[in-house]
VOGU-3710 file (C-alpha; in Angstrom, 3 decimals, decimal comma):
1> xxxxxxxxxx> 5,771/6,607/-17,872  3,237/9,370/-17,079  2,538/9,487/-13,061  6,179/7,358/-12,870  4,695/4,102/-13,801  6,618/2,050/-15,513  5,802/-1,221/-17,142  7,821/-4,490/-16,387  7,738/-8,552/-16,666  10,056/-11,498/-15,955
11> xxxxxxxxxx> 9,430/-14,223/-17,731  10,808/-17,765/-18,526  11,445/-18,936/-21,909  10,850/-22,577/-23,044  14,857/-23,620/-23,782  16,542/-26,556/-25,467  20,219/-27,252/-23,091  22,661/-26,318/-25,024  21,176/-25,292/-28,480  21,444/-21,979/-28,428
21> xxxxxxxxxx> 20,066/-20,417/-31,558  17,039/-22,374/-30,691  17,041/-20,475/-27,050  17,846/-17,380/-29,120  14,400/-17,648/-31,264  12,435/-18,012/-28,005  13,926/-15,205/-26,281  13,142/-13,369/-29,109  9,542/-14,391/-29,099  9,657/-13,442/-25,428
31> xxxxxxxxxx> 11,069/-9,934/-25,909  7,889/-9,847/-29,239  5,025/-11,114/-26,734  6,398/-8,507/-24,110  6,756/-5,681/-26,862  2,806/-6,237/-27,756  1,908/-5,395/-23,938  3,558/-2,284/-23,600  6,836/-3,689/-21,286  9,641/-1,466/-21,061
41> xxxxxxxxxx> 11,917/-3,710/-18,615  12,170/-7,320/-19,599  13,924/-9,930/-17,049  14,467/-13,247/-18,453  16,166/-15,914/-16,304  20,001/-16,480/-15,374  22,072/-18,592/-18,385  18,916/-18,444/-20,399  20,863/-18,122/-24,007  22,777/-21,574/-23,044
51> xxxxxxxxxx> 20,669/-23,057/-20,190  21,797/-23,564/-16,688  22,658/-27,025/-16,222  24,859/-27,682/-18,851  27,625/-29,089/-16,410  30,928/-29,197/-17,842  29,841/-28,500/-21,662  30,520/-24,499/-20,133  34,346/-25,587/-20,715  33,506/-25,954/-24,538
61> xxxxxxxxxx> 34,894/-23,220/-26,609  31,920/-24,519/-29,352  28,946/-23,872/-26,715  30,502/-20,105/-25,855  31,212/-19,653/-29,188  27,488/-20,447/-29,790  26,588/-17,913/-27,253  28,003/-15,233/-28,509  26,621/-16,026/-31,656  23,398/-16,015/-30,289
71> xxxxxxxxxx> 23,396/-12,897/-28,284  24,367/-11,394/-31,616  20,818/-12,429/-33,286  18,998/-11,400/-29,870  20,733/-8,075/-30,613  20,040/-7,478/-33,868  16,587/-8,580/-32,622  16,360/-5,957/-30,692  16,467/-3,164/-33,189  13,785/-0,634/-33,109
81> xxxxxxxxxx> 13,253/-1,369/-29,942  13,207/0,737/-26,766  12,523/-2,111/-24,546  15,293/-2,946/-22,083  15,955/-6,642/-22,100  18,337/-8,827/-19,384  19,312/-12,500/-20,880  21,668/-14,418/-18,842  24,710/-16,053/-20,337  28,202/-17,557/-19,911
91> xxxxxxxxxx> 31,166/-14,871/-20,882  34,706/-15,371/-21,120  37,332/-12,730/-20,075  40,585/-12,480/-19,329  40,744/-16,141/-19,218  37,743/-16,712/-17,179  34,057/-17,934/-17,587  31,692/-15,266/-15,833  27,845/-15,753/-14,712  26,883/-12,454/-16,415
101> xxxxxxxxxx> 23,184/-10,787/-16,778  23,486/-9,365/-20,255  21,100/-6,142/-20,410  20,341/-5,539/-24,323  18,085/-2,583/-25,820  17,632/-1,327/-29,500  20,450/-3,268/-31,229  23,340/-2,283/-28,589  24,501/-4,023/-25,208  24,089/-1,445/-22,011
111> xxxxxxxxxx> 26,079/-2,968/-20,243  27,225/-6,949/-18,325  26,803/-7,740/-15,172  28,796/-10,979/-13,516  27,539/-12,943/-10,597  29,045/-12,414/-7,234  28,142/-14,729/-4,998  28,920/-18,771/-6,757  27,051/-21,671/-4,902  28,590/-24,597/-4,605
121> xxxxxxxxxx> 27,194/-26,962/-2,149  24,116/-29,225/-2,438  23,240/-29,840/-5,854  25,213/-26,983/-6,931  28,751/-26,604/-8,837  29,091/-23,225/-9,970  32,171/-22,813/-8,718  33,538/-25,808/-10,790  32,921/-23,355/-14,286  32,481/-19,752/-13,135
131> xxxxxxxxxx> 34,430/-17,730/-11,541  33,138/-14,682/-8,969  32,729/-11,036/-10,245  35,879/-9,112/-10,298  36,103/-6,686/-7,728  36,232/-3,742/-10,304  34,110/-2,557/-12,994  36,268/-2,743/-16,404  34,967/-4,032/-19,859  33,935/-6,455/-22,447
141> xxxxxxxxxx> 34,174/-7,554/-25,694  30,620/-8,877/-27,254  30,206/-8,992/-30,871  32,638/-6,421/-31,941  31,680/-4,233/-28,993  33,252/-3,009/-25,733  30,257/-3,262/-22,852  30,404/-1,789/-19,328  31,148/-4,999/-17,379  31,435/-6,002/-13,622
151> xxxxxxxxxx> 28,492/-5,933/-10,385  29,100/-1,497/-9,957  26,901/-0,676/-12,895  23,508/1,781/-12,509  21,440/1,775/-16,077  19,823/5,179/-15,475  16,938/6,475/-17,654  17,205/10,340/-19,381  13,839/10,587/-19,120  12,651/9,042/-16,355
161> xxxxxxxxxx> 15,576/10,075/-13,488  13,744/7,743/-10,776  14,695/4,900/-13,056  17,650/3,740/-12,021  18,188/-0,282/-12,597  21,089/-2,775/-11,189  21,241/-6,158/-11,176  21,932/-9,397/-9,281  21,800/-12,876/-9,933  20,192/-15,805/-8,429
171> xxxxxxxxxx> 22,456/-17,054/-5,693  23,333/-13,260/-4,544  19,620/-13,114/-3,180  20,207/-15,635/-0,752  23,510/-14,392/0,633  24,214/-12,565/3,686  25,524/-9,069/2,078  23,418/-9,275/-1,489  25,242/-6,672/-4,003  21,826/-5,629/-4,108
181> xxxxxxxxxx> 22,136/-3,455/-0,558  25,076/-1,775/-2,310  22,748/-0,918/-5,492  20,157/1,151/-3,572  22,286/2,655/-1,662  23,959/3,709/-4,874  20,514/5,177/-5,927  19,347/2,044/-8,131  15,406/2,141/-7,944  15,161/-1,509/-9,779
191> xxxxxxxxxx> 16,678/-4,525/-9,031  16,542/-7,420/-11,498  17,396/-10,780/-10,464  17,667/-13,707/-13,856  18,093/-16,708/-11,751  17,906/-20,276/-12,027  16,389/-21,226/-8,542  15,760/-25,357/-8,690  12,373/-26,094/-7,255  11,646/-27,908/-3,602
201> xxxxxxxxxx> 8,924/-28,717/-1,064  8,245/-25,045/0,725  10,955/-23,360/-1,006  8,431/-21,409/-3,524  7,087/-19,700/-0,419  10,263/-18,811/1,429  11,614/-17,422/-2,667  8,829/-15,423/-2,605  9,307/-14,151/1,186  12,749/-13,593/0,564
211> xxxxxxxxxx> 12,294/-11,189/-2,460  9,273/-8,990/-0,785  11,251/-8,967/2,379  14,193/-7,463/0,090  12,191/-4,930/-1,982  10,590/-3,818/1,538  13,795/-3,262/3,629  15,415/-1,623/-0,008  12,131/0,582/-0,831  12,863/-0,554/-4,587
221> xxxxxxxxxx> 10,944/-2,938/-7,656  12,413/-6,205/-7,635  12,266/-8,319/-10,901  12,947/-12,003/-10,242  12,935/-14,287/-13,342  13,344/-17,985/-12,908  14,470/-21,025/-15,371  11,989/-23,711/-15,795  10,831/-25,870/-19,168  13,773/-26,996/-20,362
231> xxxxxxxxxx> 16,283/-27,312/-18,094  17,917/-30,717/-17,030  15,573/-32,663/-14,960  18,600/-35,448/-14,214  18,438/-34,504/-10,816  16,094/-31,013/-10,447  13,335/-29,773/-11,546  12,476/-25,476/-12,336  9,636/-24,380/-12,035  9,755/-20,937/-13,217
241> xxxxxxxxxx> 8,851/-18,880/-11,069  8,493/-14,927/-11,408  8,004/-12,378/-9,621  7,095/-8,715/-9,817  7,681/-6,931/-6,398  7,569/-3,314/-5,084  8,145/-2,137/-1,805  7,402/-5,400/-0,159  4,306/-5,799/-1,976  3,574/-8,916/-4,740
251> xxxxxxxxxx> 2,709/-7,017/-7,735  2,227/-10,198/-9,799  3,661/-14,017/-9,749  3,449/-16,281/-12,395  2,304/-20,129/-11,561  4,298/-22,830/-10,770  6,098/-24,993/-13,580  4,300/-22,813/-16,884  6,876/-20,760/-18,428  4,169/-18,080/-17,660
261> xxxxxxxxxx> 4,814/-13,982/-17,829  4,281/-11,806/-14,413  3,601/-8,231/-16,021  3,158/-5,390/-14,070  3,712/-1,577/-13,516  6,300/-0,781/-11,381  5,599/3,007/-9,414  8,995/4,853/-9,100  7,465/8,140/-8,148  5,998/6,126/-5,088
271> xxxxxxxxxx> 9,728/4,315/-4,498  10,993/7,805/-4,771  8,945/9,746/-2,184  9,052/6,755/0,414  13,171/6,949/0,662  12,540/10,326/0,797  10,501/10,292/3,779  12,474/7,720/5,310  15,238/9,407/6,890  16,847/6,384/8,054
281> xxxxxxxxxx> 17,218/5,118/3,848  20,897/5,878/3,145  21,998/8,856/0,883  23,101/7,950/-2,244  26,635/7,077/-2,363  27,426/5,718/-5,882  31,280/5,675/-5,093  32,634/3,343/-7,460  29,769/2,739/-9,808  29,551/3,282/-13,308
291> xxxxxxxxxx> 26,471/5,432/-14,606  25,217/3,936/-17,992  22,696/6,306/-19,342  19,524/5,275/-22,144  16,319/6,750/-23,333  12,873/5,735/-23,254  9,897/7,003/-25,388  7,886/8,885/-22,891  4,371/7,210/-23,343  1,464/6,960/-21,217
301> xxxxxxxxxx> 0,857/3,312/-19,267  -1,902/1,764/-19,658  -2,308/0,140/-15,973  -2,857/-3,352/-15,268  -1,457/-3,265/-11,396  -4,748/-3,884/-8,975  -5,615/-0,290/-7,906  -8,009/-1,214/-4,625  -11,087/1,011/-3,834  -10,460/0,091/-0,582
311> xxxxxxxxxx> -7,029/0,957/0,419  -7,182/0,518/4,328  -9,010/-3,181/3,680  -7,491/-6,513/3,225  -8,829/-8,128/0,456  -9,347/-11,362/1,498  -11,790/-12,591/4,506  -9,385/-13,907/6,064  -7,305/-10,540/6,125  -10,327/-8,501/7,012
321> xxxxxxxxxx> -10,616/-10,627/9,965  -7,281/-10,551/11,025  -7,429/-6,242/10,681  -10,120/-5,957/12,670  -9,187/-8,343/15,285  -5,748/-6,595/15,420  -7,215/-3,339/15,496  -9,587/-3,588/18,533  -6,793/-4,888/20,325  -4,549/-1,809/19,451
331> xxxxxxxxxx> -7,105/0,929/20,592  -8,526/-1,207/23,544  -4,886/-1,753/24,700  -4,519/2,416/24,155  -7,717/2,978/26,426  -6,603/0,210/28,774  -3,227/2,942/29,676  -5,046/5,738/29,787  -7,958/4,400/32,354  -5,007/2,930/34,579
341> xxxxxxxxxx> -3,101/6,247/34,503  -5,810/8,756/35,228  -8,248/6,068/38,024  -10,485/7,245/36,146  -13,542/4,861/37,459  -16,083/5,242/34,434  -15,633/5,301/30,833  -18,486/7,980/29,408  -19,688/7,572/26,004  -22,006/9,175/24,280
351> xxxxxxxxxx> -24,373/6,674/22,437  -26,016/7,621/19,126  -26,999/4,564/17,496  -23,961/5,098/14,267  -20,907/3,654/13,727  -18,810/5,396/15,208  -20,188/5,493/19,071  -20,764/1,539/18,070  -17,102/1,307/17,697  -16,205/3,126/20,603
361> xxxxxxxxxx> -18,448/0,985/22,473  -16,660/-1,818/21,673  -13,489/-0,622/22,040  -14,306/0,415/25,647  -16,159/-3,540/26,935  -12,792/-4,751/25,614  -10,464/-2,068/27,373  -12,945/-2,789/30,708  -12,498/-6,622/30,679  -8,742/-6,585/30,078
371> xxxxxxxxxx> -8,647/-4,005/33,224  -10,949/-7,180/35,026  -13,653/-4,150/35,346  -17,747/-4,446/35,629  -19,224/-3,220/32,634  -20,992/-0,942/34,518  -18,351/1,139/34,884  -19,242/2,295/31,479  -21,981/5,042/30,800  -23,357/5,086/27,543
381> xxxxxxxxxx> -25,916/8,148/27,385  -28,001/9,310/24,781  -29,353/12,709/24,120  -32,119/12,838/21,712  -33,361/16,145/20,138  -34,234/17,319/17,019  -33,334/14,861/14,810  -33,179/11,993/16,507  -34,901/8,761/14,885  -36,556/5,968/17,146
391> xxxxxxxxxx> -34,298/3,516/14,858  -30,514/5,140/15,951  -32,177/5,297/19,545  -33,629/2,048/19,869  -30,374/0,251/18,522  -28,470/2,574/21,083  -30,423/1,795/24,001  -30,447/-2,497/22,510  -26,316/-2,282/22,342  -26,080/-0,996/25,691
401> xxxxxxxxxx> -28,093/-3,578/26,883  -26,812/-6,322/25,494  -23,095/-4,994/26,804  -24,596/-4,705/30,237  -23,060/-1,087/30,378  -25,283/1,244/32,531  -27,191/3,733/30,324  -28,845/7,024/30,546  -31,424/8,878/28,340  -30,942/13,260/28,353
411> xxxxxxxxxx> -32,897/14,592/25,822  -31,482/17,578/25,014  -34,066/19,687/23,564  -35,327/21,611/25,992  -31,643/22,837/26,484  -30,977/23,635/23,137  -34,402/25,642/23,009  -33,445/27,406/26,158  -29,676/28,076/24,357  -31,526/29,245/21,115
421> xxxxxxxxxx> -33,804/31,925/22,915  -30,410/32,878/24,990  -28,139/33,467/22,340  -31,409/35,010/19,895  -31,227/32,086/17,955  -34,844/32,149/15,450  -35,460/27,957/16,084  -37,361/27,838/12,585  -33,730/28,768/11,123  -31,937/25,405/10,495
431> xxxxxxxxxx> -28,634/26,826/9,517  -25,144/25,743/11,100  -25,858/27,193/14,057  -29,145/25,144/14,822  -26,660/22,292/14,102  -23,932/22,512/15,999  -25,680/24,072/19,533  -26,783/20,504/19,372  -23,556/18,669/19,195  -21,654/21,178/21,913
441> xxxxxxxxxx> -24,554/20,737/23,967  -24,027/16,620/23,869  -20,434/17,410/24,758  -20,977/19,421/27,525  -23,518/17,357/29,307  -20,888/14,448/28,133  -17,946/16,099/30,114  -20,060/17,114/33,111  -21,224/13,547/33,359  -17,322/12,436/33,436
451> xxxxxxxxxx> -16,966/14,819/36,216  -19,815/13,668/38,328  -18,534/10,556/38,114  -14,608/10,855/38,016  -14,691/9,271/34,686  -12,630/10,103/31,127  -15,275/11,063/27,868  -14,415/8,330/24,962  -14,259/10,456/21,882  -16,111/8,861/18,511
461> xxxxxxxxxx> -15,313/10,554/15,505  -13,140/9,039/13,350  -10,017/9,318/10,810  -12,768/10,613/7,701  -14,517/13,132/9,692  -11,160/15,000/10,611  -10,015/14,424/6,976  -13,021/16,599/6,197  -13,606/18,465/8,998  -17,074/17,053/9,495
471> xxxxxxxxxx> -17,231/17,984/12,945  -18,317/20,602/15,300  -15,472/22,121/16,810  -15,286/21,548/20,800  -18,435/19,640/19,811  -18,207/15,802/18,955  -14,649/17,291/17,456  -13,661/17,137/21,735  -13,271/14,212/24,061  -10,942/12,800/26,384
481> xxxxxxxxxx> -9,403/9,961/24,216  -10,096/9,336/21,359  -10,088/5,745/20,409  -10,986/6,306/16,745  -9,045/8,820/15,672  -6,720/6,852/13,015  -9,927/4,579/11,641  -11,483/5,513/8,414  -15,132/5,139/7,729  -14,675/2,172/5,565
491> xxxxxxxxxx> -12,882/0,290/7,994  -15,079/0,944/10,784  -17,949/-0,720/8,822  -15,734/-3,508/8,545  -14,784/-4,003/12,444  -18,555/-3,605/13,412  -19,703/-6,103/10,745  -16,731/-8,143/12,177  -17,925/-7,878/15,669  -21,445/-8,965/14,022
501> xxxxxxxxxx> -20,457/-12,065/12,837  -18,276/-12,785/16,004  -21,175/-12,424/18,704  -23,965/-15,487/19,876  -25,976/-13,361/20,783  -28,630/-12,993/18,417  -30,256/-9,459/19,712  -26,700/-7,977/19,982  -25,908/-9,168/15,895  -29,439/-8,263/14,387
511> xxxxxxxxxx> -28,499/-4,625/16,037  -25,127/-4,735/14,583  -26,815/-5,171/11,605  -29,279/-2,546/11,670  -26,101/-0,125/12,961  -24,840/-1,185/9,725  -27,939/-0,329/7,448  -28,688/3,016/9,151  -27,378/5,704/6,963  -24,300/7,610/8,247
521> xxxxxxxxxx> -26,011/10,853/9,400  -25,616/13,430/12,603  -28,747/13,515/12,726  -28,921/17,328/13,426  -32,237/18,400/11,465  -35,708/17,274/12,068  -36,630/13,966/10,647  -38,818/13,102/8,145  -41,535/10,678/8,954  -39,703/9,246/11,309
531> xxxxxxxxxx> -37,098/8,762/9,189  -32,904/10,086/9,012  -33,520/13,549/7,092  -29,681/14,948/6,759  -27,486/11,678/5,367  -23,850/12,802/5,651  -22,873/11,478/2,344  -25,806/13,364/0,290  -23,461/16,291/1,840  -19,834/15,748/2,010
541> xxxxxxxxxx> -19,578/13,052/-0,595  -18,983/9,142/-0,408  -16,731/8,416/2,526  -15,145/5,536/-0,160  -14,065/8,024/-2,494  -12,886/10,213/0,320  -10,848/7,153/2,108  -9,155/6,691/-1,190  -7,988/10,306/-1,429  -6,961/10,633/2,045
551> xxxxxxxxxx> -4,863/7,214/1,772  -3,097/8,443/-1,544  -3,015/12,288/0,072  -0,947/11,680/3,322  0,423/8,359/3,042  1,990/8,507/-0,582  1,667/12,466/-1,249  0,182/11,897/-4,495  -0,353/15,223/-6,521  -4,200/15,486/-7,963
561> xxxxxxxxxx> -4,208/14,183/-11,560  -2,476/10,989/-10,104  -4,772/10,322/-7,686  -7,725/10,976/-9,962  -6,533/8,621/-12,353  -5,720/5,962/-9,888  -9,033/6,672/-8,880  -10,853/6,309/-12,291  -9,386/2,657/-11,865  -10,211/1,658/-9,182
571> xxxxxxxxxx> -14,058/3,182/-9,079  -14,165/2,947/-12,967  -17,514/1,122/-12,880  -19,173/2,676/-9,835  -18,663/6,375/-10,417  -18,049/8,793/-13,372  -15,128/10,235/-14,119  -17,075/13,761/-13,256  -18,328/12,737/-9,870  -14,755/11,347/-9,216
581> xxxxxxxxxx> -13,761/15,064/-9,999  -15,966/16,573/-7,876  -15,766/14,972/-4,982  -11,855/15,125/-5,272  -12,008/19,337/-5,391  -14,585/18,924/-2,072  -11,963/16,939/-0,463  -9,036/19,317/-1,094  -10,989/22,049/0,143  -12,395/20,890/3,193
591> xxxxxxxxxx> -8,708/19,256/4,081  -7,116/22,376/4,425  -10,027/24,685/5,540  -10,182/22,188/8,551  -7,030/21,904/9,356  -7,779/23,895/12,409  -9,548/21,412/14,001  -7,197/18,428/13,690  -4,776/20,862/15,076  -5,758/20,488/18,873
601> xxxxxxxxxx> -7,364/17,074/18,173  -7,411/15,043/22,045  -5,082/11,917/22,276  -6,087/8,802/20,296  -4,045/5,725/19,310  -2,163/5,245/16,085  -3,239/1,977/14,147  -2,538/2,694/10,415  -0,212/3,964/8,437  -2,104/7,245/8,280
611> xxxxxxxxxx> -2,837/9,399/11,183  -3,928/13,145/11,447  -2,514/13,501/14,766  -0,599/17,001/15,265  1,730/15,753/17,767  2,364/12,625/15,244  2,202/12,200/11,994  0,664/15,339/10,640  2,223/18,414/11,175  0,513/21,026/8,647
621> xxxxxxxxxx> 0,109/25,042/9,080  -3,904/25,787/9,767  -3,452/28,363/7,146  -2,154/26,966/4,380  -3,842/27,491/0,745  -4,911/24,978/-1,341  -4,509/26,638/-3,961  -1,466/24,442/-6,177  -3,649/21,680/-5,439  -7,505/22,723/-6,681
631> xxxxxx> -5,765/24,069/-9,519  -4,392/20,765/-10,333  -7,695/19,157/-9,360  -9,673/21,544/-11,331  -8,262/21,638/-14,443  -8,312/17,216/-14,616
//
């Protein structure tokens, strides 16, 4: 439970209708296989102890008798356990026959929850057996003991006080006002669904819609276990089908009509900080709910839930193609309102052959043909010096060619020279001052360009370099707009290799390419042999590792040693658990010694979920310490 992960599975049992020691023995087996992997929350499917379609045999006093008997040996099954388990099965009370989830851990019963909501229409009769949940909580009597009983019930963990678990079944899903609203707003963090959902053309796909559409708009896990083998096939068939979802994403599913297992680890810290940062998510208001408390073994989960190295990238093709499409549309249609509102007449960009200016580049054609504008309204300049390479300036001068956008070479190095003997600056000295009189010299020749021609300076630098502060203040860190702003490193590589594979023209994609192959560099000290001498990542670290900690940093405020582990698994294979380390310190540091710069950052569109904007977004004093935080880091 370390980090607040904590392990779950829904699963589906193989039954016999109506033989229920036999359906005991295999829940048991269930709750044994899910025992040997470390699950702490087991969901098995609605009327699992007698089976679902047993029709009118639910009036025999012999088949509840049966049930009860059963649940006794799943019970006593239980023992030594500290696994919570939900069966579903038929209870009688007060002269009625309730739908009831059944939640079961270490020899005792938590608690039973009836069903609310009783279909009865189509191939279903519920109402012909069952009767709805009462509308109060009261009690039970199950094998000699009196259980919490009625749809108001929160299981909530000593340990763990972000796990707070409620259930519904089945048919409550699909209703208009599921009980399971009510539950979250009541603070319940899990919602566990047994069900019995009959299987149909397309209706696998709209189950599975349905239940991330409900974790996402609840900002909880959602547990959904489904009947299958076993069931009456008279006139229906059950597939089984389970699902592990958090926060509207598909943790794990288990295939169609196999009685399979979906395992995964829910993250309740995450669920936890996202209803606290959305202010709209309701207080809790538990009035009217019962609190049922039980322990867990604090342990440390082992993590099978995909941790992606690339959190801002789809992982499919498809998706990748999508994001970028969708993303050049969203900062083209940003530009688009700023060139209308200020006439400005050119679009000024300074070229240097990297990613980012490629990006902006393209960014800016798109924004110009939407406005119905000639490309040469756009002025792509570079401004060679020290350490320019013929390879960056060839592929800049090739791209603005093949964009028919006017260009314009100013080398810059007589300036700078001139700037050096000004300010007593020994040329021979390559510290951060021979750097950066470079970069504010691009941007003023950049901005006096804009004004010559009544145009707006397109800023390049992107979402990494103000993470780190890899920028040269009122340098390349200054523009008019900046389109980038919000697009990490990683992703950028992705939109140009997009644009790549998108273009006929065979010049404009073998330069793409190259763009792509050219290390990331400023290119700000002499080169070597003609080739890149200062390669940004040599310096600040790999922007991968770096995306990853920014994503888990602002979007999820994860604290150091969780990110670091989340980390190790996801870059397990590629790094070492000491360069992970090391590179996580570096980015702490440079976050909040840079803060400064992001904190007069020009405009720029929002795309992602995480933006360092200071009228947005991010709103963080330039002076804070990192101190809690490099502690943390440091002593991983």
């Amino acid at each position: 439970m370390k980090d607040g992960f904590f392990k779950t599975a829904a699963a589906t049992p193989s039954i016999r209708l109506a033989d229920c020691p036999y359906n005991a023995e295999a829940i048991l087996r269930r709750m044994e296989q899910a025992r040997r992997q470390d699950v702490k929350l087991l969901v098995l499917p609605e009327l699992c102890v007698s089976g679902y379609t047993c029709g009118d045999l639910f009036l025999q006093p012999a088949l509840l008798e049966a049930v009860l008997r059963s649940l006794e040996a799943i019970r006593a099954g239980s023992n030594g356990s500290d696994l919570v388990m939900v069966v579903g099965a038929p209870l009688r009370s007060e002269n009625k026959l309730y739908n009831c989830a059944v939640f079961i851990q270490n020899g005792v019963y938590l608690a039973a929850v009836p069903k609310t909501h009783l279909p009865s229409y189509g191939e279903f009769y519920e109402t012909r057996w069952f009767s709805p949940a009462p509308a109060q909580n009261g009690s039970i009597h199950i094998g000699g003991q009196f259980v919490p009983f009625g749809t108001k019930l929160l299981l909530c963990c000593r340990q763990l006080p972000q796990l707070c678990i409620a259930a519904e079944l089945c048919e409550d899903l699909w209703a208009a006002n599921p009980p399971s609203v009510g539950h979250t707003a009541a603070g319940a963090t899990v919602i566990v669904n047994p069900s019995c959902s009959d299987e149909l053309i397309g209706k696998a796909a709209y189950r599975r819609q349905l239940i991330l559409s409900q974790s996402a708009r609840l900002c909880c896990a959602y547990l959904y276990a489904d009947a299958g083998e076993g069931e009456s096939t008279t006139d229906m068939v059950f597939a089984g089908h389970n699902l592990v979802c958090e926060n509207g994403v598909l943790l794990d599913q288990t295939p169609l009509f196999q009685n399979g297992m979906a395992i995964s680890e829910i993250d309740l810290f995450r669920l936890a900080y996202e209803r606290q940062r959305l202010t709209s998510f309701p207080a809790v208001s538990a009035e009217g709910y019962q609190k049922i408390p039980f322990s867990l073994s604090p342990v440390l989960t082992r993590l099978s839930r995909p941790v992606s190295p690339r959190p801002f990238i789809p992982d499919t093709e498809d998706g990748r193609r999508e994001r970028c499409e969708e993303i050049l549309s969203m900062q083209a249609a940003g530009l688009v309102q700023r060139l209308r509102h200020t006439h400005a007449k050119t679009a000024v960009i300074g070229l240097s052959g990297g990613l980012d200016s490629t990006l902006a580049l393209l960014v800016t054609v798109r924004a110009m043909k939407k406005l119905d504008r000639p490309m040469e309204d756009i002025l792509a300049v570079t401004m060679p010096c020290f350490g320019t390479t013929r390879r960056t300036k060839g592929n800049a001068q090739r791209l603005a060619e093949a964009y028919g956008v006017r260009f314009r070479e100013i080398d810059i190095t007589a300036s700078v020279n001139r700037h050096f003997a000004d300010i007593g600056q020994d040329p021979q000295k390559q510290d951060v001052t021979y750097e950066n009189c470079q970069a504010r010299e691009r941007t003023q020749v950049l901005m006096d360009l804009a004004n010559q021609t009544g145009g707006l300076v397109i800023g390049t630098g992107d979402l990494s370099e103000l993470a780190l502060g890899w920028a040269t203040y009122n340098g390349d860190h200054m523009s008019m707009y900046g389109v980038n702003a919000s697009i990490p490193k990683t992703l950028i590589r992705h939109i140009t290799a997009y644009e790549a594979s998108s273009t006929e023209d065979e010049t404009l994609r073998r330069t793409l390419e190259d763009i792509l192959d050219t290390p990331v560099s400023p290119e700000l000290l002499p080169a070597q042999n003609g080739e890149i001498a200062q390669k940004t990542e040599d310096l600040v670290g790999p922007y991968e590792l770096h995306d990853f900690f920014l994503y888990y940093v602002v979007r999820w405020a994860f604290p150091p040693a969780k990110i670091y582990r989340l980390a190790c698994c996801a870059f397990g294979r590629t790094y070492e658990p000491d360069t992970i380390k090391k590179w996580l310190v570096s980015f702490y540091r440079r976050f909040f010694a840079q803060q400064f710069k992001r904190s007069c950052l020009p405009d720029g569109p929002k795309v992602g979920s995480v933006s360092l904007s200071p009228r947005g977004d991010w709103r963080m004093p330039s002076d804070a310490w990192a101190t809690v935080w490099l502690e943390e880091a440091q002593a991983l």
